[in-house]
N, C-alpha and C positions, 0 to 999 in steps of 0.2 A: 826370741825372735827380735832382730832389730831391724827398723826404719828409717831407712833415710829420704832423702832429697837430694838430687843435682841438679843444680843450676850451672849451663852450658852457656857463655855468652862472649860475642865475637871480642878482640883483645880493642882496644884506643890502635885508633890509626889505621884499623882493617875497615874499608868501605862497606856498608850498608846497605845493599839496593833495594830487600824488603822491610828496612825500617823507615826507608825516604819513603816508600810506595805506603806505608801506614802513615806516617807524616803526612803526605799530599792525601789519603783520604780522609784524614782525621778535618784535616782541613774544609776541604767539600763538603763534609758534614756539618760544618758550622762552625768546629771545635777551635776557639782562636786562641793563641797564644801558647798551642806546641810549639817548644822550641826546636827539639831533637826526638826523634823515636829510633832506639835501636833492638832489636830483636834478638830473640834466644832460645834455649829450651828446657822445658824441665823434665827429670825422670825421679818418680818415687818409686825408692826400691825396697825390698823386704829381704831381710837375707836370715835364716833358718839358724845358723850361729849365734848363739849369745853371746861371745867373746866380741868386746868393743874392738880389741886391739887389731884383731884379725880380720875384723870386720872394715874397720878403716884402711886397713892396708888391699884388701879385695876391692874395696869400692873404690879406691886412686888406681888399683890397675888397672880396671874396668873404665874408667875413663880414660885412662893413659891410651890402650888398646883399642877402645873403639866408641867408646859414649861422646869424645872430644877431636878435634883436629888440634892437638897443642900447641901446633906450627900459627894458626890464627885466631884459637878460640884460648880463653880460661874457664876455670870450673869451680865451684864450692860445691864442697859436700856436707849435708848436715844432719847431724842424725840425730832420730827423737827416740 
């Protein structure tokens, strides 16, 4: 079995609206000296394959096709 991780997160230069809305609450909270909050997603996957190789190549299509928007987001995949 192998494990990974994706981390799903908007590219530089793609606007933020629920990072500024954690930004502006971190603030209300007290929290000072946020500079930037930008947000994203994670998925831990498990895939039945033991082959690394085949496994990395499944887990980029899987994002390619629908874990990501690659048109605005990037991705890492990391497998443990």
């Amino acid at each position: 079995m192998i494990k990974a991780r994706i981390i799903v997160t908007l590219k530089n230069g793609v606007l933020d609206p629920q990072g500024k809305a954690i930004e502006g609450a971190l603030g209300g909270l007290g929290f000072s000296g946020v500079g930037s909050v930008r947000q994203g997603k994670v998925f831990d996957v498990e895939l039945q394959d033991g082959d690394r190789a085949k496994a990395e190549a499944a887990l980029k299509e899987m994002c390619e096709r629908l874990l990501a928007n690659t048109v605005i987001e990037d991705y890492s995949i990391a497998i443990t």
